[in-house]
MIKEPA-325529 format. One record per residue (C-alpha): residue number from 1; x, y negated, z negated. Coordinates in steps of 0.2 Angstrom, whole numbers, plus 5000, padded with zeros to 4 digits. Last residue first. Layout:
REM MIKEPA-325529
> NUM; X; Y; Z;
...
This chain:
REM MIKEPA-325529
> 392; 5538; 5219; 4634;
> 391; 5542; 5229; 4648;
> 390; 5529; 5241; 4643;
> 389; 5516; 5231; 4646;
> 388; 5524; 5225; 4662;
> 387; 5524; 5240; 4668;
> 386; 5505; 5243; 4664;
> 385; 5503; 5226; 4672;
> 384; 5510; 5226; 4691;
> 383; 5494; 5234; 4699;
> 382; 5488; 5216; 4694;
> 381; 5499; 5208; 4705;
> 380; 5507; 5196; 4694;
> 379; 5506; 5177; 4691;
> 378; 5519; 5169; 4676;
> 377; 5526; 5178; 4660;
> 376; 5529; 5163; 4652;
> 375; 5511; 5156; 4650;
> 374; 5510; 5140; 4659;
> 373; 5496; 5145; 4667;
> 372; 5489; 5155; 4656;
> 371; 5484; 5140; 4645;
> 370; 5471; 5135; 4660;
> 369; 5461; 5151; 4661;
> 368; 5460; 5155; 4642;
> 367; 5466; 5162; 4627;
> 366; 5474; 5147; 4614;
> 365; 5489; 5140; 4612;
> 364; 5502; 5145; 4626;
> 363; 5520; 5140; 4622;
> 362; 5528; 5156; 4624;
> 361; 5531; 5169; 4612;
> 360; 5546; 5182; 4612;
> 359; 5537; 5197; 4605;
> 358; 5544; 5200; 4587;
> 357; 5528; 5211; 4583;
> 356; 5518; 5210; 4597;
> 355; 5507; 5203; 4609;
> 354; 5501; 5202; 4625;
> 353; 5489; 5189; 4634;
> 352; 5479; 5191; 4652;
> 351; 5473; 5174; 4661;
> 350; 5464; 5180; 4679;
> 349; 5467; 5177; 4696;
> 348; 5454; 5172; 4710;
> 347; 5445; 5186; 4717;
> 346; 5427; 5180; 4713;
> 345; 5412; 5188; 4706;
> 344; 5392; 5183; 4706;
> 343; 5381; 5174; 4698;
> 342; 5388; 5158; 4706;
> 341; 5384; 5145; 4693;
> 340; 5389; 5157; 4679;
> 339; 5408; 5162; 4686;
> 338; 5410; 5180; 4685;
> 337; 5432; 5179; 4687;
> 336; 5440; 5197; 4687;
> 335; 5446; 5212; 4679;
> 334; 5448; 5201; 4662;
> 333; 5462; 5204; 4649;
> 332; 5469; 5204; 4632;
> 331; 5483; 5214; 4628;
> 330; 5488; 5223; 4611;
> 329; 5505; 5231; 4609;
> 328; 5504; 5242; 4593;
> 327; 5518; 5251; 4580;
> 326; 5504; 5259; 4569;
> 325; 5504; 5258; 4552;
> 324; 5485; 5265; 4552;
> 323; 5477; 5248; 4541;
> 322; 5488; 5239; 4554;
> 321; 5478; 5244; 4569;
> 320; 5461; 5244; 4558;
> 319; 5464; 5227; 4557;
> 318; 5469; 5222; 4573;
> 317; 5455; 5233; 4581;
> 316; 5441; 5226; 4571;
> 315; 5447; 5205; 4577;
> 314; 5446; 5213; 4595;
> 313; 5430; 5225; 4594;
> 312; 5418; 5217; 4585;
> 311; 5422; 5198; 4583;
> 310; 5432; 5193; 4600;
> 309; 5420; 5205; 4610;
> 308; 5404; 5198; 4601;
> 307; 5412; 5179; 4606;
> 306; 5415; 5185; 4622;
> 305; 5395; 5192; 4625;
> 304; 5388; 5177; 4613;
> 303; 5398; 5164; 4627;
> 302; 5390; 5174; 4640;
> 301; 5372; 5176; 4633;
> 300; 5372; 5157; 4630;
> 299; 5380; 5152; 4648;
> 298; 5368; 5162; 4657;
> 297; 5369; 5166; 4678;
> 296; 5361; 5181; 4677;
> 295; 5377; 5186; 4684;
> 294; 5388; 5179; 4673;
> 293; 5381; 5187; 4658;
> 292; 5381; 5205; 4667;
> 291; 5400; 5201; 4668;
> 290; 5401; 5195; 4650;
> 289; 5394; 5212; 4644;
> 288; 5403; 5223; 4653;
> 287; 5417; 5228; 4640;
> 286; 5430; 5238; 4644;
> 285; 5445; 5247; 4633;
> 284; 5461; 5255; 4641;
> 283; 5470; 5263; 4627;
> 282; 5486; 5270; 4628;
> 281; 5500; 5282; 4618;
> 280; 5487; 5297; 4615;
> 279; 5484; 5307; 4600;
> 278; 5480; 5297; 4586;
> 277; 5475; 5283; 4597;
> 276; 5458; 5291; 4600;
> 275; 5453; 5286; 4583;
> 274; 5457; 5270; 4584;
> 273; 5447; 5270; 4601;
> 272; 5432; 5276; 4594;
> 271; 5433; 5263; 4580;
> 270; 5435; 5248; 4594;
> 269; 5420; 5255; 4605;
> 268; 5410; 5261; 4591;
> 267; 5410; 5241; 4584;
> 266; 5406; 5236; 4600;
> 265; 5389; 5247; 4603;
> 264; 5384; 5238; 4617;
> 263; 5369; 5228; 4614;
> 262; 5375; 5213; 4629;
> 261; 5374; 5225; 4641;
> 260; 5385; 5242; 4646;
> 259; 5375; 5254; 4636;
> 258; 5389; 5260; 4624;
> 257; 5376; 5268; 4608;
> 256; 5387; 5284; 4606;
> 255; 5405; 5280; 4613;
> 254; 5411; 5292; 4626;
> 253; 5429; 5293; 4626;
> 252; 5439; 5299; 4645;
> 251; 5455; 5304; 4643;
> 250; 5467; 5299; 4657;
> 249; 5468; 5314; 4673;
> 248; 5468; 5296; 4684;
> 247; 5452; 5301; 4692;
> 246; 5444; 5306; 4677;
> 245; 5449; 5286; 4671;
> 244; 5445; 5278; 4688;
> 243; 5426; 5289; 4684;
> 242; 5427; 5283; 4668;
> 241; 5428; 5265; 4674;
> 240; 5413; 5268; 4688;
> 239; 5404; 5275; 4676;
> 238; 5402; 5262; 4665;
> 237; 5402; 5263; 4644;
> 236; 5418; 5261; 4642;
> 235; 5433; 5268; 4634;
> 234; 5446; 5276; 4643;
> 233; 5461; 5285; 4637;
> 232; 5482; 5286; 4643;
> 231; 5495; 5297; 4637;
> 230; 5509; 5289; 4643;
> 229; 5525; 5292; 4656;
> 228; 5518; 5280; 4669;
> 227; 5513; 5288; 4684;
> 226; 5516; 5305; 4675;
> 225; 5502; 5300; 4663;
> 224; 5490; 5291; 4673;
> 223; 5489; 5308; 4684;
> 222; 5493; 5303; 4704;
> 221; 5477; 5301; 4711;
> 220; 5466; 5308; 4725;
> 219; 5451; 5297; 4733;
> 218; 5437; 5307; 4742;
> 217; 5428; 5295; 4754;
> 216; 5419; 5280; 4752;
> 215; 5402; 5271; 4750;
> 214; 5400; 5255; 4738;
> 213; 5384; 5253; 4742;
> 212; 5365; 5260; 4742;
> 211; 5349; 5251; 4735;
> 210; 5336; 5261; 4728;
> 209; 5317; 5253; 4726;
> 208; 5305; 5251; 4713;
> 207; 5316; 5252; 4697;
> 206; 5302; 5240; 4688;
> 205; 5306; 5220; 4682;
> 204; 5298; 5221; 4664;
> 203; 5282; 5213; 4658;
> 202; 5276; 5224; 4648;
> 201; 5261; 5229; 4663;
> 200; 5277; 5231; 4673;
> 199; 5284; 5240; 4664;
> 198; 5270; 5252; 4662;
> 197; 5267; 5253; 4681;
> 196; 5286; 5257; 4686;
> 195; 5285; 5272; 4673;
> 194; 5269; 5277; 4680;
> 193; 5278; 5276; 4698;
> 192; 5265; 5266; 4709;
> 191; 5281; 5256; 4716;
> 190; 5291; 5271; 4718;
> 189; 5286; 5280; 4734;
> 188; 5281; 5268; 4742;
> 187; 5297; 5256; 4737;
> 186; 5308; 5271; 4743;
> 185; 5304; 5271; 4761;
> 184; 5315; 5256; 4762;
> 183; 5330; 5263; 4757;
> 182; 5327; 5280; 4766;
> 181; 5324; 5269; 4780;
> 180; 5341; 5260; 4778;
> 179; 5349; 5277; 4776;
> 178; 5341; 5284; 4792;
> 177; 5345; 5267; 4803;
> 176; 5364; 5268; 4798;
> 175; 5370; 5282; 4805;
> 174; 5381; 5273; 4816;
> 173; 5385; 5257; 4805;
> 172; 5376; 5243; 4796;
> 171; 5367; 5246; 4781;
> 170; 5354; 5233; 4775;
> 169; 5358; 5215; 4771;
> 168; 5345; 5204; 4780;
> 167; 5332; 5215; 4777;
> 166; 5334; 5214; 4759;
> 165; 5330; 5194; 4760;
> 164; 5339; 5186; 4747;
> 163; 5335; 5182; 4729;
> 162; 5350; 5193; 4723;
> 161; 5361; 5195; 4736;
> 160; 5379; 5199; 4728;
> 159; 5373; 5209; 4713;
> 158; 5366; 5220; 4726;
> 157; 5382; 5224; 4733;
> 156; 5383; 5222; 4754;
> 155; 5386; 5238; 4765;
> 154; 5396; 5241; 4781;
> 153; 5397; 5259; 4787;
> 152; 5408; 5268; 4798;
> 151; 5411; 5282; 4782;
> 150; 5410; 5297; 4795;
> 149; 5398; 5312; 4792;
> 148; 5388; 5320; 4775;
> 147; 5379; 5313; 4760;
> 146; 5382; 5308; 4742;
> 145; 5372; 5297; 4732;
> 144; 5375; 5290; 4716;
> 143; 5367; 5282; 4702;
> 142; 5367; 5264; 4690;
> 141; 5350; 5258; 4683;
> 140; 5353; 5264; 4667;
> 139; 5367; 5277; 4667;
> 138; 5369; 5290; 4680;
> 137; 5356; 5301; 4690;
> 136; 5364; 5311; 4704;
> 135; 5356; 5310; 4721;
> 134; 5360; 5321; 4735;
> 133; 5358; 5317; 4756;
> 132; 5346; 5313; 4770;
> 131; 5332; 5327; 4762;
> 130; 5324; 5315; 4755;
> 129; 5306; 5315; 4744;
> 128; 5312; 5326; 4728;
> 127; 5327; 5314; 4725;
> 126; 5317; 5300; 4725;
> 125; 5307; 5306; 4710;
> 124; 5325; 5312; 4703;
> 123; 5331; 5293; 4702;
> 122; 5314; 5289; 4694;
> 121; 5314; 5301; 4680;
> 120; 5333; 5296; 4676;
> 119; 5329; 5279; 4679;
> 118; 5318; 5279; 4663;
> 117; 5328; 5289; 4652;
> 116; 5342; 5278; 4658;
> 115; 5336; 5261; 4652;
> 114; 5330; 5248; 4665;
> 113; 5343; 5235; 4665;
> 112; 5328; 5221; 4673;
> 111; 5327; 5233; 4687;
> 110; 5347; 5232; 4687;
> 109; 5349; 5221; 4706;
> 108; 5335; 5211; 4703;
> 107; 5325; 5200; 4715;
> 106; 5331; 5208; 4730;
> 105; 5318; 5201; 4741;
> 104; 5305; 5206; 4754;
> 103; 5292; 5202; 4742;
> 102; 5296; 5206; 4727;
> 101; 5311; 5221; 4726;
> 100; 5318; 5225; 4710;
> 99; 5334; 5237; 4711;
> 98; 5339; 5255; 4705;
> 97; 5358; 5253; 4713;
> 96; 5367; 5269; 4721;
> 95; 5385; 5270; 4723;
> 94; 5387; 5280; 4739;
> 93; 5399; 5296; 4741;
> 92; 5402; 5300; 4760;
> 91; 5406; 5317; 4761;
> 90; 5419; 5325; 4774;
> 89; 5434; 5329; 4763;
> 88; 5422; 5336; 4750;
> 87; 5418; 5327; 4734;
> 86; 5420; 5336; 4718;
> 85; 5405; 5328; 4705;
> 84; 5409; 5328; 4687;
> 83; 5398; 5314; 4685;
> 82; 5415; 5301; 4683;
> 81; 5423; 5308; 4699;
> 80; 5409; 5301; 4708;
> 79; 5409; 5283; 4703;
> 78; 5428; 5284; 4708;
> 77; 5421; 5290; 4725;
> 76; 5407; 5279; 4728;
> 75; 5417; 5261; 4722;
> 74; 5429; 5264; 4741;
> 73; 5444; 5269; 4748;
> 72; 5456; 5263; 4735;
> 71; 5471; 5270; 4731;
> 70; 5486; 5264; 4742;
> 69; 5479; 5247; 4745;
> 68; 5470; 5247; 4729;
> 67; 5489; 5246; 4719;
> 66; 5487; 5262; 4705;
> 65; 5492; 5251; 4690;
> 64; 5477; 5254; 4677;
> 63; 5474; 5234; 4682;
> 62; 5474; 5240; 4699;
> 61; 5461; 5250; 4697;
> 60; 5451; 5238; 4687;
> 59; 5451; 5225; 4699;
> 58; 5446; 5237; 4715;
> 57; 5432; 5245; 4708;
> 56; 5427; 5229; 4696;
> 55; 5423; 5221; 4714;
> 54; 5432; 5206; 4722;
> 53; 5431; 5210; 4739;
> 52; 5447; 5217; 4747;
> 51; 5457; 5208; 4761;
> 50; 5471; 5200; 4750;
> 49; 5473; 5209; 4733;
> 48; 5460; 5209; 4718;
> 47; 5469; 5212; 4705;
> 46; 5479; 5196; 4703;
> 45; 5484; 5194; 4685;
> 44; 5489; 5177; 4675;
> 43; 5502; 5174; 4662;
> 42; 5502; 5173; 4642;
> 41; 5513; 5177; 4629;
> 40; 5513; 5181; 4612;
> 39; 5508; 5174; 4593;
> 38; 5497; 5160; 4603;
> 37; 5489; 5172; 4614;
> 36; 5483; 5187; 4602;
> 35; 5480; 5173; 4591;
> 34; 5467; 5165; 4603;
> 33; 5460; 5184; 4606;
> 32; 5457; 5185; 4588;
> 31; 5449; 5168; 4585;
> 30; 5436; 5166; 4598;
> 29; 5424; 5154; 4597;
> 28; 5419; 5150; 4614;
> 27; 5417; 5135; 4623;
> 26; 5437; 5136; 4632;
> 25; 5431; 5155; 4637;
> 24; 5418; 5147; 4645;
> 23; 5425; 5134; 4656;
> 22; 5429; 5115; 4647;
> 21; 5424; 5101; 4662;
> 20; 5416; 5092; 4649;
> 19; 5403; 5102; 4647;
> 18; 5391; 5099; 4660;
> 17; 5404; 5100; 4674;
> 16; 5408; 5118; 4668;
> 15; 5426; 5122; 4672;
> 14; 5427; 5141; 4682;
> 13; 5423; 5154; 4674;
> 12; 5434; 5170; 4667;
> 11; 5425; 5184; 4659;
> 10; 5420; 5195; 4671;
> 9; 5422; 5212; 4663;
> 8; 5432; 5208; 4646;
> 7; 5445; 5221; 4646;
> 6; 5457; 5225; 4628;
> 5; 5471; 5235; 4632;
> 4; 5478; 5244; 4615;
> 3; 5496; 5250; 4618;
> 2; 5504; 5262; 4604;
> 1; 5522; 5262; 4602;
């Protein structure tokens, strides 16, 4: 058997008042993943457990079934293993935002999704003016930063205060007056950057300030594959998911042309993952596109992000799925709600759907929030799913 995992990053919502109360996934056209639910069975996920904020850190660990309150000790960490970087028991690893700041406000937590070249130069700048800690460049406007000491801090995601006064939402903690300076000290340093001055002369937002969150301590993982006896991959084109999947000792894919926006390389995504299944037993494919949708707060670019995922990657995988003769169980799923008129994520549950040849079906119609709720398989931790899968 052959399991394909299918993740829409933030693609629940809650019912749209000027839409007839329909939520996204209920405006989309979205064939494959409807069929995927109407031939199976439905239920509903909690991945984000009581106490923890609703990140794609803790939702998409437990969805790979290692249970956050056992695993997770911050995004940092799973960030780190992703760049090939072996944390010490006494470093602090930091997720580290290129952000927009106007003003005294966060006005973009991507620098307008600045492209990795780009951030690259502008991570390293900063890199030569500190001395506080290390800087690794990741992709587009997402790094890290790695210092020494005791993890007492308390830090707020960018995504989270967009439009908000930064110096209402520095760092808290012991140390936290030489981070928060570092922070700060950045926008000199940055803002006359010739990068920063030419895309802002095109009109772009610039990468004129870092923004540090998401710290933690080394995490250790029990390998996905004696967890759950299966040869696991990743696909994705964030660092924070391959960093889960390093972590997990799964097989990490990189797809040319994966960007983590709405011109992700979708087709490469469900190809690359074909492939991969040669060799391996499971599959874990993500998408951000819908979340970075949700938090710009855009109903067009969201329903084209799902409806892209349905099309490219989804409706592409069940063919070429039966083209190879494989045995398959497919799954649709979401790490967690990024409701449009919040612009930012929320722990409620999310609808999942499973199918496969001579699955017992239920009575759910269509994907979406409202039919998994009388979907048979009912609400489960989301640490619960891989189990579950193979249950089925």
């Amino acid at each position: 058997m052959k399991y394909v995992v299918v993740c829409g990053d933030g693609m629940p919502d809650y019912p749209l008042e000027n839409k007839e109360g329909k939520t996204v996934l209920e405006l989309c056209d979205i064939p494959n993943m409807d069929m995927i639910a109407r031939e199976g069975a439905m239920g509903e996920l909690l991945t984000v457990p009581n106490g923890f904020e609703a990140g794609s850190d803790v939702a998409n660990l437990s969805l790979l079934g290692y249970n956050p309150k056992h695993y997770y000790t911050g995004r940092g960490p799973l960030e780190a293993y992703s760049i090939g970087v072996d944390l010490d028991e006494n470093d602090i690893a930091f997720r580290c935002n290129l952000i927009t700041e106007e003003n005294g406000i966060l006005k973009d937590y991507s620098s307008g999704h600045i492209t990795t070249p780009e951030s690259k130069e502008l991570i390293n700048r900063v890199s030569q003016s500190f001395e506080v800690g290390k800087f690794y460049p990741g992709i587009s406007y997402r790094h890290l930063f790695i210092c020494k000491g005791e993890d007492d801090y308390v830090s707020t995601p960018p995504h989270n205060i967009v439009g908000q006064k930064v110096s209402d939402y520095l760092l808290k903690g012991q140390n936290a007056d030489i981070l928060n300076k570092m922070m700060l000290d950045s926008k000199n340093i940055l803002t006359n950057h010739p990068i920063n001055l030419k895309r802002v002369s095109e009109g772009k937002n610039p990468g004129n300030m870092i923004w540090i969150w998401g710290q933690g301590k080394k995490v250790h993982m029990e390998p996905f594959s004696e967890k759950f006896g299966l040869k696991g991959g990743v696909i994705s084109a964030v660092d924070l998911i391959k960093g889960i999947g390093y972590g997990a000792k799964m097989k990490v894919i990189n797809v040319p042309g994966a960007t983590g926006f709405i011109d992700t390389n979708y087709e490469g995504k469900a190809d690359y993952a074909i492939k991969a299944l040669e060799d391996i037993d499971l599959i874990y494919i993500h998408v951000e596109a819908p979340d970075e949708a949700g938090h710009f707060g855009d109903l067009e670019m969201k329903i084209k992000a799902i409806e892209d995922l349905d099309k490219r990657v989804v409706g592409r995988l069940l063919n070429k799925l039966q083209e190879k003769g494989f045995e398959y169980n497919i799954s649709i799923v979401a790490d967690h709600p990024t409701p449009i008129n919040l612009k930012t994520h929320v722990p409620d549950p999310v609808p999942f759907a499973v199918y496969k040849e001579n699955i017992q079906k239920d009575k759910s119609s269509n994907y979406s929030e409202k039919e998994a709720k009388i979907g048979r398989l009912g609400l489960r931790e989301g640490s619960e799913f891989i189990n579950l899968l193979k249950s089925q």
